[in-house]
Each structure stands twice: as C-alpha cells, then as structure tokens.
C-alpha positions as CSV (number, residue, x, y, z in Angstrom):
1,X,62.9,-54.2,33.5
2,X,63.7,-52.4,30.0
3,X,63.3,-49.2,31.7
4,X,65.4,-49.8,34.6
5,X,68.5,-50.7,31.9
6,X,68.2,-47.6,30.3
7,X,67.8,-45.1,33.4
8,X,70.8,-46.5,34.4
9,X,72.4,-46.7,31.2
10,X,71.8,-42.9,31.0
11,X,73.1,-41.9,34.5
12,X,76.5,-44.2,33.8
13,X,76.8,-42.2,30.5
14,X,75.8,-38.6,32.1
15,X,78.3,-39.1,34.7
16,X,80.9,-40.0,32.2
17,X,80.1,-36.7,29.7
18,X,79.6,-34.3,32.6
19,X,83.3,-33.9,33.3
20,X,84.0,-33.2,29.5
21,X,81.0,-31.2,29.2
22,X,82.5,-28.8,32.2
23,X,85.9,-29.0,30.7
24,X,84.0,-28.0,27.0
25,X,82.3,-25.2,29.1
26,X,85.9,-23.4,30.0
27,X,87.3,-23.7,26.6
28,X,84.5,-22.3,25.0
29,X,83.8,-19.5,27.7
30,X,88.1,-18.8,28.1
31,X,89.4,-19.0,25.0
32,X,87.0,-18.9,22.3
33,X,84.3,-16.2,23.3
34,X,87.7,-14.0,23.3
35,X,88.8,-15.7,19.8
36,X,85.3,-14.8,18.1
37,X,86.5,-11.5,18.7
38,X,89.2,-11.3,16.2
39,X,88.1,-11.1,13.1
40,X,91.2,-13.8,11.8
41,X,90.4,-16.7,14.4
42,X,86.6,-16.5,14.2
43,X,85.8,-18.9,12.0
44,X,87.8,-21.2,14.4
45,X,86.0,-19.9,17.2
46,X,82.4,-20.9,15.8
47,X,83.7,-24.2,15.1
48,X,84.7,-25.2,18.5
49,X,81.7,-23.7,19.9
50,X,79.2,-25.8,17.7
51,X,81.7,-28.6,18.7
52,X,80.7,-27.5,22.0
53,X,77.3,-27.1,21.3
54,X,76.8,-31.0,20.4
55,X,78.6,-31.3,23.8
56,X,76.4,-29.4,25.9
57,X,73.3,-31.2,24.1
58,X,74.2,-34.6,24.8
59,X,75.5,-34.2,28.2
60,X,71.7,-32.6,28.7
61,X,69.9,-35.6,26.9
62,X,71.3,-38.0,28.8
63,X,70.4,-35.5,32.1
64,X,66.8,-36.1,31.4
65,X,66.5,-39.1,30.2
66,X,67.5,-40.5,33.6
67,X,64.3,-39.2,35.8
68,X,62.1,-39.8,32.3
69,X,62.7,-43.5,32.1
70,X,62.3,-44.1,36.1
C-alpha cells in the first residue's frame, strides 16, 4: 500500500517538474552556454547552470523512483 503512495506520488511530481525541467534545458543550452563565453557574464552563467543542475537532478530522481517503488 506504502509503495503504491509513493510510485504515484513520484509520477504526479515528475510530470509536474518535467515541463520546467525542459524549459531549464533551453535556457541553459540558449542563453547561458553562449554567456559562459564572455568572460564579464560567466560567473552568472555558472550560476544558472548549477540552478539548472539541481533541476535536471530532481526531475531525474523522481524519474526513477517511479518504476523502483512499483
């Protein structure tokens, strides 16, 4: 019973990060890979991206926790 709670707990929550996850994988492949460039607007760059980072990592979590609590 405790198991079935938190599969589904974990696809509810994946399907509500994936979207922002997608949205974090534009910014960070459009507009700050090009920022890290530029020597003035890196820092900001590698900011966002660890931002993104956390992001990418959750959104992932939640992925397999789905299948591994089933």
């Amino acid at each position: 019973m405790g198991e079935q709670w938190i599969a589904e707990s974990a696809r509810d929550i994946y399907a509500f990060l994936l979207p922002f996850a997608q949205l974090g994988f534009a910014i960070v492949v459009l507009i700050l890979l090009p920022m890290a460039l530029i020597r003035r607007t890196r820092g900001a760059a590698a900011t966002g991206m660890i931002i993104g980072s956390y992001l990418f990592g959750l959104t992932t979590w939640f992925l397999v926790a789905t299948p591994a609590s089933n």
